[in-house]
LUMMIDO-797021 format. One record per residue (C-alpha): residue number from 1; residue in three letters; x, y, z. Coordinates in steps of 0.5 Angstrom, whole numbers. Example, Ala and Ser with C-alpha at 12.3 -4.5 7.8 and 13.67 -1.06 7.14 Angstrom:
// LUMMIDO-797021
+-----+-----+-------+-------+-------+
|   n | res |    xx |    yy |    zz |
+-----+-----+-------+-------+-------+
|   1 | ALA |    25 |    -9 |    16 |
|   2 | SER |    27 |    -2 |    14 |
+-----+-----+-------+-------+-------+
This chain:
// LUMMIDO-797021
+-----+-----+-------+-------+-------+
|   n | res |    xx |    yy |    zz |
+-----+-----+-------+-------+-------+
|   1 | UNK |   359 |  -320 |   393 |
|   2 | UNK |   361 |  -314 |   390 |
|   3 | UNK |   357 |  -309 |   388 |
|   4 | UNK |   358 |  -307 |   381 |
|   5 | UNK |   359 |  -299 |   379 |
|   6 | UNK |   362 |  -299 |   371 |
|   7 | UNK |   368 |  -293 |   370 |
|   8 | UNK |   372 |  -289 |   374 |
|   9 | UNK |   379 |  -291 |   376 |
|  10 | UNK |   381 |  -298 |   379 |
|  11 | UNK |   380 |  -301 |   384 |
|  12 | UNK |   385 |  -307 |   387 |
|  13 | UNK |   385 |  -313 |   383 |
|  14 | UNK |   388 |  -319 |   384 |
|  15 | UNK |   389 |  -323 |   376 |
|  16 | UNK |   393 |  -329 |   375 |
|  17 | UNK |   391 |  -332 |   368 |
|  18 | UNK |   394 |  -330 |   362 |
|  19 | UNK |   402 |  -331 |   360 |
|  20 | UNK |   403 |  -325 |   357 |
|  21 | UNK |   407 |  -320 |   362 |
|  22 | UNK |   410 |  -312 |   360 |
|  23 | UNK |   417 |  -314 |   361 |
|  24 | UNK |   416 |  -321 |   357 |
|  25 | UNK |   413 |  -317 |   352 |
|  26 | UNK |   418 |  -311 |   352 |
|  27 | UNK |   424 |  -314 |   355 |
|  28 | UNK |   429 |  -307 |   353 |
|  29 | UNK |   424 |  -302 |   356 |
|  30 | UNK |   424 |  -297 |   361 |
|  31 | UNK |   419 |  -296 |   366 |
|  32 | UNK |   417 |  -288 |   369 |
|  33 | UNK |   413 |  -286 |   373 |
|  34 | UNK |   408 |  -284 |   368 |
|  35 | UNK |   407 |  -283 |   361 |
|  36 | UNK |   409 |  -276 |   361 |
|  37 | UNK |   414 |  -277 |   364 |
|  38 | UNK |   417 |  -283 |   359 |
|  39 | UNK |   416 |  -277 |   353 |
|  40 | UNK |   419 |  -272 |   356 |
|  41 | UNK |   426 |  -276 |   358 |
|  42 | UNK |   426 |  -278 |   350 |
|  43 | UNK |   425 |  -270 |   349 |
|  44 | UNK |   431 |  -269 |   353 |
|  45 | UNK |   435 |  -274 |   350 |
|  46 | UNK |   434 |  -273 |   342 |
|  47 | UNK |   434 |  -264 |   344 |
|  48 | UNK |   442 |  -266 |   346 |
|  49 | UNK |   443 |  -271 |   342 |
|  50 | UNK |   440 |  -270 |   335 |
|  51 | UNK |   439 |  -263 |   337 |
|  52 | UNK |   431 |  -263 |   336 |
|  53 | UNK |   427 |  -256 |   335 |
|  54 | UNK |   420 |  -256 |   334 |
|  55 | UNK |   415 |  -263 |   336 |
|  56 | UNK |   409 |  -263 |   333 |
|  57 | UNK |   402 |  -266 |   336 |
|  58 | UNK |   396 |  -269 |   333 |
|  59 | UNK |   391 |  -263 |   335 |
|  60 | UNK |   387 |  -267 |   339 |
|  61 | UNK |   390 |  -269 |   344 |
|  62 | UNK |   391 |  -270 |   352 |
|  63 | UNK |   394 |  -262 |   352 |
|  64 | UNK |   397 |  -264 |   359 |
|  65 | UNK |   401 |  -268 |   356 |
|  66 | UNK |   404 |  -263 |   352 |
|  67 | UNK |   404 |  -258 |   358 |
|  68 | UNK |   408 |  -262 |   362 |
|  69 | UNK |   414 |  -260 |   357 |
|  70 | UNK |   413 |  -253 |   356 |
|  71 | UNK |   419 |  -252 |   360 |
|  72 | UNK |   424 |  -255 |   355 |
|  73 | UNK |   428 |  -251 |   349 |
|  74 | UNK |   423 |  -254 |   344 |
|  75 | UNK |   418 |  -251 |   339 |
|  76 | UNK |   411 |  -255 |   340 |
|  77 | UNK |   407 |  -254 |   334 |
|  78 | UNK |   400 |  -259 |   332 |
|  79 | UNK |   398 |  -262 |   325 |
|  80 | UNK |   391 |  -264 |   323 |
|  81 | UNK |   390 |  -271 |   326 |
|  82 | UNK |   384 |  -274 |   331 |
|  83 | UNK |   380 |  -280 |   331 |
|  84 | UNK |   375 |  -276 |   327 |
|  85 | UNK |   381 |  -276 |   321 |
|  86 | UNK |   381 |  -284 |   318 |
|  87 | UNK |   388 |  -284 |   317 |
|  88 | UNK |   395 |  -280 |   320 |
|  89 | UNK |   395 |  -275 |   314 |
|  90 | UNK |   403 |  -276 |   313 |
|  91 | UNK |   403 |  -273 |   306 |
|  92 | UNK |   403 |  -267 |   310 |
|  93 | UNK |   409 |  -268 |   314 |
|  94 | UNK |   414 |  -268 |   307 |
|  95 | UNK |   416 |  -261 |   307 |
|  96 | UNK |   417 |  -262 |   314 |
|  97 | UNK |   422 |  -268 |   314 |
|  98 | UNK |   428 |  -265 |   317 |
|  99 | UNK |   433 |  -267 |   323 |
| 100 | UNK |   431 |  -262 |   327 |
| 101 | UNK |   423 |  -264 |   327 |
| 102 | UNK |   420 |  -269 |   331 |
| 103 | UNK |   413 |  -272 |   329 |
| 104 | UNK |   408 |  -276 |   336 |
| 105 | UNK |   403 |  -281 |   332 |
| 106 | UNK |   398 |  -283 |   337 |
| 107 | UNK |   394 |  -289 |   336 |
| 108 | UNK |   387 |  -286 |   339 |
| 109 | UNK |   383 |  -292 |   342 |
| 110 | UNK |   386 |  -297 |   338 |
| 111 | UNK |   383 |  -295 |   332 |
| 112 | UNK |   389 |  -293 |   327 |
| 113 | UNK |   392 |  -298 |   322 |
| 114 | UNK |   400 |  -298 |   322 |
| 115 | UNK |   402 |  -292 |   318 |
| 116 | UNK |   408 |  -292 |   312 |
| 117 | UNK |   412 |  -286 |   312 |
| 118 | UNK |   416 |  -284 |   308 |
| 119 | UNK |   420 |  -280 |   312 |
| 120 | UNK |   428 |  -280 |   311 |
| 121 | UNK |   430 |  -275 |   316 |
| 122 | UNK |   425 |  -273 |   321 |
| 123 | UNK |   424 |  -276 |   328 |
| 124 | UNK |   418 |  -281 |   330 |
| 125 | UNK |   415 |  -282 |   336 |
| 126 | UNK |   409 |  -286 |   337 |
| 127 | UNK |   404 |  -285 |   343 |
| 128 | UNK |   402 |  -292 |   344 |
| 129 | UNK |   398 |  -291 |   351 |
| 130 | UNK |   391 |  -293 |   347 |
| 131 | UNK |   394 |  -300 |   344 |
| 132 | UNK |   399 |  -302 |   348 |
| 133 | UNK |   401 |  -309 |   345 |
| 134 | UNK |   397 |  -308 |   338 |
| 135 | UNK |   400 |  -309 |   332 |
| 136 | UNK |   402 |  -303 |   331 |
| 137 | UNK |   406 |  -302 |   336 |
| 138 | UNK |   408 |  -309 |   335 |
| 139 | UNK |   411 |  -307 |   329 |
| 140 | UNK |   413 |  -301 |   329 |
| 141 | UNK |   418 |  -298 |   326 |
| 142 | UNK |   418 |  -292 |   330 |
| 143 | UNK |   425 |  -288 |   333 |
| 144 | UNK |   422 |  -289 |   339 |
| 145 | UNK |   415 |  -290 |   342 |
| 146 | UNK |   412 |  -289 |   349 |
| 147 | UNK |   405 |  -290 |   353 |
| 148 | UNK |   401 |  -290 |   359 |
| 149 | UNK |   401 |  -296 |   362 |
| 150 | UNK |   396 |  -294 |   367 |
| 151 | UNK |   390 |  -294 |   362 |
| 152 | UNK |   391 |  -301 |   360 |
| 153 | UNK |   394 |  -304 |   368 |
| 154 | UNK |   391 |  -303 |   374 |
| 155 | UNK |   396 |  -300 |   376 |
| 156 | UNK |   396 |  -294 |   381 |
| 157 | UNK |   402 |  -291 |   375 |
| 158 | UNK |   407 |  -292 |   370 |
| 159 | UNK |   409 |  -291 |   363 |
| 160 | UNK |   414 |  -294 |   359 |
| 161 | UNK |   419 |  -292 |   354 |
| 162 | UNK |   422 |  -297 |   348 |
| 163 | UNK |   426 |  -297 |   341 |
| 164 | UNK |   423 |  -301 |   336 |
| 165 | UNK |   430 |  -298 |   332 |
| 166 | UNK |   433 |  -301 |   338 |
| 167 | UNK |   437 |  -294 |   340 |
| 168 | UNK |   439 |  -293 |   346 |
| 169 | UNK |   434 |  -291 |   351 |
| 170 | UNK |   434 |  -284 |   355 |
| 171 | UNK |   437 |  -285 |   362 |
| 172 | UNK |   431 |  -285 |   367 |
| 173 | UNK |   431 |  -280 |   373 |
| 174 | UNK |   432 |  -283 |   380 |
| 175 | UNK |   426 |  -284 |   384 |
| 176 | UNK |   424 |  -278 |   388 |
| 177 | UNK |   419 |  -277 |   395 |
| 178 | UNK |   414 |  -274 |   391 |
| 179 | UNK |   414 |  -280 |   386 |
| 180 | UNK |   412 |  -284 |   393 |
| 181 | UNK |   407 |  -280 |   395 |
| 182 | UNK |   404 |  -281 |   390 |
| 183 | UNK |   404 |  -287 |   389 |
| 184 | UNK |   403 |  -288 |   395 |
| 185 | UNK |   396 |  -284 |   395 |
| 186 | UNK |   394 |  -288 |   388 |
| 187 | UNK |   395 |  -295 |   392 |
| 188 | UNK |   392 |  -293 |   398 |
| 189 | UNK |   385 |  -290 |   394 |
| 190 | UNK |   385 |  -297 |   389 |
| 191 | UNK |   385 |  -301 |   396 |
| 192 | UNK |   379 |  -297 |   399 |
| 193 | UNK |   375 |  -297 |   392 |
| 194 | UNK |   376 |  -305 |   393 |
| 195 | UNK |   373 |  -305 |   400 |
| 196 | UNK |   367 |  -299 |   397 |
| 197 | UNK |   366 |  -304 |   392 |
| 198 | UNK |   366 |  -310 |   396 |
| 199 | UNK |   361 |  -307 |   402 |
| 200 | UNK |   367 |  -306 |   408 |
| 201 | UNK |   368 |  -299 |   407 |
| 202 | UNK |   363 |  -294 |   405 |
| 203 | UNK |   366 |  -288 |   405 |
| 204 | UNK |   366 |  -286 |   397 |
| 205 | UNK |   369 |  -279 |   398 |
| 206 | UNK |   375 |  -281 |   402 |
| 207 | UNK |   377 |  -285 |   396 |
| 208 | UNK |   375 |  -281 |   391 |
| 209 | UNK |   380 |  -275 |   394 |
| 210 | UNK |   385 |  -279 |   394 |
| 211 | UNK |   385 |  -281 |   387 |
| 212 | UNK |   384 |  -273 |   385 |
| 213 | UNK |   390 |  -272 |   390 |
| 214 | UNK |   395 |  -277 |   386 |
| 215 | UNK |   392 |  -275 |   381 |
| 216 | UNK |   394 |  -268 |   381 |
| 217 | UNK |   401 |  -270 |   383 |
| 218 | UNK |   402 |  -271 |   375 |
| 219 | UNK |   403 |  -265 |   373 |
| 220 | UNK |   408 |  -264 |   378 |
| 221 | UNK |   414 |  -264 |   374 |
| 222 | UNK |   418 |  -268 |   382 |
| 223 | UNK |   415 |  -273 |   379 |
| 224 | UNK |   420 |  -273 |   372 |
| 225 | UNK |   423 |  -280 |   375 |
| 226 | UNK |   422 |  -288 |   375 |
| 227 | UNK |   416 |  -292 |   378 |
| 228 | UNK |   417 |  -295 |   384 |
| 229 | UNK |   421 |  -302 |   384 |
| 230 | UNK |   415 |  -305 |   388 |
| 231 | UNK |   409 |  -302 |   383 |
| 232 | UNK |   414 |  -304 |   377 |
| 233 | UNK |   413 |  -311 |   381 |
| 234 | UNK |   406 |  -310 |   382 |
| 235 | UNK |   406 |  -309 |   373 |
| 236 | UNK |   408 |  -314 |   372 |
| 237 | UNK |   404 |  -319 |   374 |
| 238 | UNK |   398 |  -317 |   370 |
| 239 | UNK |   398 |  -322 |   364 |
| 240 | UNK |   396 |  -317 |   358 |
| 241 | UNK |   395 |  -322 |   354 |
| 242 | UNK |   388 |  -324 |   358 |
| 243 | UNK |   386 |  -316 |   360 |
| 244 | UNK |   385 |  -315 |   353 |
| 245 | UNK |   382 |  -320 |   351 |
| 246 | UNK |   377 |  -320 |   357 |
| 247 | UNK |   376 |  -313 |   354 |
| 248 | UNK |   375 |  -314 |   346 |
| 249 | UNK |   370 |  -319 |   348 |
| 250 | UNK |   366 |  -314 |   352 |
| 251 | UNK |   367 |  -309 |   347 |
| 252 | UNK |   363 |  -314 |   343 |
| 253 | UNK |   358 |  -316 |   348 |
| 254 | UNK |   356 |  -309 |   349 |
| 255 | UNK |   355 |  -307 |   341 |
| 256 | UNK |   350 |  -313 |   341 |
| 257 | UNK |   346 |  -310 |   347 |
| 258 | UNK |   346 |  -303 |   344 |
| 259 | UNK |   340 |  -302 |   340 |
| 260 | UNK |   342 |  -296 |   337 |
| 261 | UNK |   348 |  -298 |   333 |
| 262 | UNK |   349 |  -290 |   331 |
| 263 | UNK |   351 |  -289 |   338 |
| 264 | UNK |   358 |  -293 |   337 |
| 265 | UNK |   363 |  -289 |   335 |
| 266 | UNK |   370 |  -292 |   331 |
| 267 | UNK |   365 |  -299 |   331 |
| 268 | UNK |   370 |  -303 |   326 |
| 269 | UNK |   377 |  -302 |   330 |
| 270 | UNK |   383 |  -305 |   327 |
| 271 | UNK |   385 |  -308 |   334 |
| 272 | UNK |   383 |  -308 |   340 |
| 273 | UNK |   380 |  -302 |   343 |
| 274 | UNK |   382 |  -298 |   349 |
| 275 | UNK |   374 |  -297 |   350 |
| 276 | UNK |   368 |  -297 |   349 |
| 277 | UNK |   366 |  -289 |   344 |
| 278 | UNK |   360 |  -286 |   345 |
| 279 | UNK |   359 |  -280 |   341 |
| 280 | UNK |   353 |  -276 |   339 |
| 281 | UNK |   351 |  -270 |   334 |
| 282 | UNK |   350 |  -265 |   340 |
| 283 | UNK |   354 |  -263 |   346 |
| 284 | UNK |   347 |  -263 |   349 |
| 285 | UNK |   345 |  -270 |   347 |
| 286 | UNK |   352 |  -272 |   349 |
| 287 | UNK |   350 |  -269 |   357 |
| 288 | UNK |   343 |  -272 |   357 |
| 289 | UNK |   347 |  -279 |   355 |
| 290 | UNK |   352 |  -278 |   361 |
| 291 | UNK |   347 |  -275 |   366 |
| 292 | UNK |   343 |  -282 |   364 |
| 293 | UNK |   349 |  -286 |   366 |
| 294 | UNK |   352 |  -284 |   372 |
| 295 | UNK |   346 |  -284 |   375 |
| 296 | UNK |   345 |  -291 |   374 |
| 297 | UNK |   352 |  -292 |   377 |
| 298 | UNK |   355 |  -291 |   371 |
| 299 | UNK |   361 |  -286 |   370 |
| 300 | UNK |   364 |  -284 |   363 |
| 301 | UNK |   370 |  -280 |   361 |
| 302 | UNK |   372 |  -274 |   357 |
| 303 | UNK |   377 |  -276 |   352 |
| 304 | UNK |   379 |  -270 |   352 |
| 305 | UNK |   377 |  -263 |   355 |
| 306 | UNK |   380 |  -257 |   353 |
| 307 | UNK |   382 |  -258 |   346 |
| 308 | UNK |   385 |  -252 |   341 |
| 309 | UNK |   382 |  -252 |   335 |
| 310 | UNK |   375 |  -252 |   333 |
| 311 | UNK |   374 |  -259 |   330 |
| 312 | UNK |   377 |  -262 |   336 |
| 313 | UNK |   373 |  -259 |   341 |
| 314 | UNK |   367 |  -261 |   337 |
| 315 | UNK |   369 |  -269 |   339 |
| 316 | UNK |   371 |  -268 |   345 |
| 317 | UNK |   364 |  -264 |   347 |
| 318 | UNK |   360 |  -269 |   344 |
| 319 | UNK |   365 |  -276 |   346 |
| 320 | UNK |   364 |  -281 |   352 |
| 321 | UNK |   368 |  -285 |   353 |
| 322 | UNK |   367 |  -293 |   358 |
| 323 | UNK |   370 |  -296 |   361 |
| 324 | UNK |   369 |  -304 |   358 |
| 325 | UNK |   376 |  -307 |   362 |
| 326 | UNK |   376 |  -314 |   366 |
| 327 | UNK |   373 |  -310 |   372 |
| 328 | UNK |   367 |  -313 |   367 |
| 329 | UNK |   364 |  -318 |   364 |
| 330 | UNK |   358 |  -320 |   359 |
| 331 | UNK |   352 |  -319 |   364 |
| 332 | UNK |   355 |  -312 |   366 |
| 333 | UNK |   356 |  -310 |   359 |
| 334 | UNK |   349 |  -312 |   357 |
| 335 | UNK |   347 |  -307 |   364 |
| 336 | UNK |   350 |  -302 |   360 |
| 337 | UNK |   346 |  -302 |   354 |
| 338 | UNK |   339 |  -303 |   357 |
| 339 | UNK |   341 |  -297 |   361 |
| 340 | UNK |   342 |  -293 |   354 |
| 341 | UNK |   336 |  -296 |   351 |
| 342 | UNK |   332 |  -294 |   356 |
| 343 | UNK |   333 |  -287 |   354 |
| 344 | UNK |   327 |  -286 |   349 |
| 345 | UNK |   331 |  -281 |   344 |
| 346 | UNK |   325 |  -280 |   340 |
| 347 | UNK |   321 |  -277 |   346 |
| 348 | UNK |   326 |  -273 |   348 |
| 349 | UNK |   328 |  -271 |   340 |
| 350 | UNK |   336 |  -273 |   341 |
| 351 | UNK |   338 |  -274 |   334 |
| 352 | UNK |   344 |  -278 |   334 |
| 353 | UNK |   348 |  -280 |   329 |
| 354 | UNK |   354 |  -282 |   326 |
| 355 | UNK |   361 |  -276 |   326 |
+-----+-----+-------+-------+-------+
């Protein structure tokens, strides 16, 4: 029987349901070795061909991604968005329709809706990474759009770059030996996690060291190149359909066991969300949530620390976010909400509500 921990990165799985596979879903894409790395080569490309100087980012954003592009001869500038904002403010972007410009529209957790611009001159490129197959991304009329795959697939690494504008797509770097290794040491933590999970191997800090030393290789600029052809093989042969599914559903199972519906945050998601949203009204309520769970073997994540202005620091120090994917199932997510209910907020004068 294998033993239930909830969050964290994935373990090695085996599924076979579902139809619904990346390569049948975007036949014209291009894998890389992670999303960075998929909108840094667009960079690249629209900088010598379009002759693109300045790209703006929502202000919430995950700023590793926007690091990894500092060595390019772009201008990086935010605009007023996140999660907290119900829509894309594209009113604000009409001064700034230019050919020069570049605008990355994100999708955060699966909430947004398809945006309708009216730009004539201005580059679009969306950040589907939350929504991978949602309707926006289904439907867009975006120049390009790109994700992380990792977060929706148990898959060790990889983004993918595709055009709904059918444009010709930048040409992917070759695979490199860093780019191997780490992918290699993903693998490698994933298949030891499975044996932790399944009580054949014990040692957690092994798996967990490998996990942060894959990990660290992604701000490595070596690893600028395309996936493996064996963890493109390994992609696609998860059924996307099937994954999110099993996801929407725990999402809804968990909203029912939640007793303190003001917990959840973006409850009416327009597609399937990335994710189950916690968000409290203090960072101090927040940590009280987040010590809670991991202490039930229960561990969230912090979509995003260090943000740079003053609203986005504010959501993320007081956002969880938890993994509901199909590592899970209802009896999972209905442990999940006993675990919250259980705190007694009113002994404990956390005052929790909405944004």
């Amino acid at each position: 029987m294998v033993f239930k921990e909830l969050g964290s990165d994935f373990h090695l799985m085996e599924v076979t349901s579902g139809e619904a596979i990346l390569n049948h879903i975007f036949p014209c894409a291009e894998f890389y070795f992670s999303g960075r790395a998929a909108l840094y080569n667009i960079l690249v490309a629209g900088i010598n061909k379009n002759k693109w100087e300045n790209i703006y980012f929502p202000e919430y954003y995950c700023h590793e991604v926007s690091a990894f592009l500092q060595d390019l001869p772009i201008n990086i500038s935010y605009y007023n968005d996140g999660p907290y904002y119900e829509n894309i403010p594209i009113d604000d972007f009409n001064n700034l329709d230019r050919p020069d410009n570049v605008f990355v529209l994100v999708n955060f957790f699966g909430c947004r809706k398809k945006p309708h611009l009216n730009l004539q001159q201005a580059a679009i490129i969306e950040d589907h990474t939350h929504g991978l197959i949602s309707e926006w991304a289904n439907t867009s009329e975006a120049d390009f759009c790109f994700a992380s795959i990792r977060k929706t697939l148990p898959s060790p690494a990889g983004g993918i770059v595709w055009s709904p504008q059918n444009q010709n797509l930048p040409q992917v770097p070759p695979l490199t030996d860093t780019i191997v290794a780490a992918v290699n040491l993903k693998l490698a933590a994933m298949q030891l996690k499975k044996m932790y999970l399944n009580r054949d191997y014990l040692n957690k800090d092994l798996y967990r060291t490998l996990f942060q030393e894959g990990e660290n290789f992604f701000a490595d600029k070596r690893t600028n190149g395309e996936l493996p052809a064996y963890c493109i093989s390994l992609v696609n042969k998860f059924p996307v359909d099937y994954l999110i599914s099993v996801k929407q559903k725990n999402f809804d199972h968990f909203s029912i066991f939640l007793e303190d519906k003001s917990l959840l945050f973006c409850k009416n998601y327009n597609d399937i969300p990335l994710g189950i949203i916690l968000h409290t009204k203090t960072n101090t309520e927040r940590e009280k949530i987040k010590k809670h769970l991991i202490e039930h073997e229960i561990f969230p994540a912090v979509l995003w620390p260090n943000q740079k202005t003053a609203i986005a620091r504010d959501f993320s120090d007081t956002m969880l976010f938890v993994h509901c994917d199909a590592r899970y199932n209802e009896e999972d997510m209905k442990r999940l909400a006993e675990v919250i209910n259980s705190l007694n907020f009113e002994d404990n004068k956390m005052s929790l509500t909405d944004y």
